[in-house]
ROBA-48357 format. One line per 10 residues: their letters; for each residue x negated, y negated, z negated of C-alpha. Coordinates in steps of 0.5 Angstrom, whole numbers, plus 500, padded with zeros to 3 digits. Each point is the difference from the previous one (the first is absolute). Example, Ala and Ser with C-alpha at 12.3 -4.5 7.8 and 13.67 -1.06 7.14 Angstrom:
! ROBA-48357
as = 475:509:484 ~ 498:493:502
This chain:
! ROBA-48357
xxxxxxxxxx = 750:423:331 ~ 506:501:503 ~ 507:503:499 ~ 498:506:505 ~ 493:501:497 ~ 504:500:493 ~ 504:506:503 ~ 494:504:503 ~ 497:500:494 ~ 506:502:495
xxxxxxxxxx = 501:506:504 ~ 493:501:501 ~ 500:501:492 ~ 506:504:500 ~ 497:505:505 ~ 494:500:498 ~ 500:499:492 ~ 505:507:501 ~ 493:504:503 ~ 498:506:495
xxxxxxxxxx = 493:500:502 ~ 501:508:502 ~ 495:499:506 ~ 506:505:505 ~ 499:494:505 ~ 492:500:501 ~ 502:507:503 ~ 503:497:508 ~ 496:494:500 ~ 497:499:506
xxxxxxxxxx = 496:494:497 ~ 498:504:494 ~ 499:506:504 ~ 494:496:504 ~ 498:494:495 ~ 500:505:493 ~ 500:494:496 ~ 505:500:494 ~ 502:492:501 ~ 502:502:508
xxxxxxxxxx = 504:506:498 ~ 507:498:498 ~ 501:501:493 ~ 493:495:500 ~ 504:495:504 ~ 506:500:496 ~ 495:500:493 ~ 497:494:504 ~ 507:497:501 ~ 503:501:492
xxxxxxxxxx = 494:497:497 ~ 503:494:505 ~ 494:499:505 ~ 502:499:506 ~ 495:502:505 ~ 497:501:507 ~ 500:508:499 ~ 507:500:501 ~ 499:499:507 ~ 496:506:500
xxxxxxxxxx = 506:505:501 ~ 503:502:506 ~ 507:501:497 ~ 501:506:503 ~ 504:502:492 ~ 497:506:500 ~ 499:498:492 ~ 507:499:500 ~ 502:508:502 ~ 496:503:494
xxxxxxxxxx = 502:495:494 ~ 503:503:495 ~ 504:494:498 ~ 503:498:507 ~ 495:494:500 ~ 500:495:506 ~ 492:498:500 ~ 501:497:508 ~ 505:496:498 ~ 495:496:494
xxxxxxxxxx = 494:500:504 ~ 504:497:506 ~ 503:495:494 ~ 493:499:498 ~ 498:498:507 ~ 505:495:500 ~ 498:498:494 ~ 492:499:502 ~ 503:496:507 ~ 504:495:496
xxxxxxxxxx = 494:498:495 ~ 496:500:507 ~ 496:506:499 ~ 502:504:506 ~ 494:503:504 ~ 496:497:505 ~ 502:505:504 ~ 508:499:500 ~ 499:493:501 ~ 497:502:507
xxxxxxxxxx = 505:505:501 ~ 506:495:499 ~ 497:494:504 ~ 498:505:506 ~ 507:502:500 ~ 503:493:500 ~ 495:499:505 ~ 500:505:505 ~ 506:504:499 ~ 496:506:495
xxxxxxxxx = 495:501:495 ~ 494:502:504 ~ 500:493:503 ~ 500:502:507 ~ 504:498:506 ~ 506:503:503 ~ 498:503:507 ~ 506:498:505 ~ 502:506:504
């Protein structure tokens, strides 16, 4: 482990240890509001998060911190579940998506691997 997984997950705790279980954030969730699985919601990521498990179903958020404006407590649920994926990356667990996406856009200049078009 590094330092900087070290820190991600320290403030990972810190966030999520904080989460009073209410539910409020399942509210606004696009995700939730698609999916309906309790473990895709917020609240379940964060379950996830403070019993330690670091998983791929943080990558299932769209960041778009709509759990943020309805928590009660303030909490910043998007800033652990981007430190839960930094620390996915590090142990190399990053998605197969992500890794095509990085190597197009080292390739090509985007992430859909296409070529400019000069004009």
């Amino acid at each position: 482990m590094t330092i900087e997984s070290d820190n991600a997950k320290e403030e990972i705790r810190e966030i999520v240890e904080t989460c009073i279980r209410c539910g409020l954030c399942k509210e606004l969730c696009p995700v939730f509001k698609i999916m309906r699985e309790e473990q895709i919601s917020p609240r379940g990521k964060a379950v996830i998060l403070d019993n330690g498990n670091y998983e791929k179903i943080v990558y299932e958020c769209t960041l778009c911190k709509a759990c943020e404006t309805k928590c009660p407590l303030n909490l910043k649920l998007c800033k652990a579940f981007i430190n839960a994926r930094k620390v996915l990356v590090e142990n190399k667990k990053e998605l197969p998506e992500n890794k095509e996406m990085i190597k197009n856009l080292s390739k090509t200049g985007n992430i859909y691997g296409e070529k400019q078009k000069n004009d």
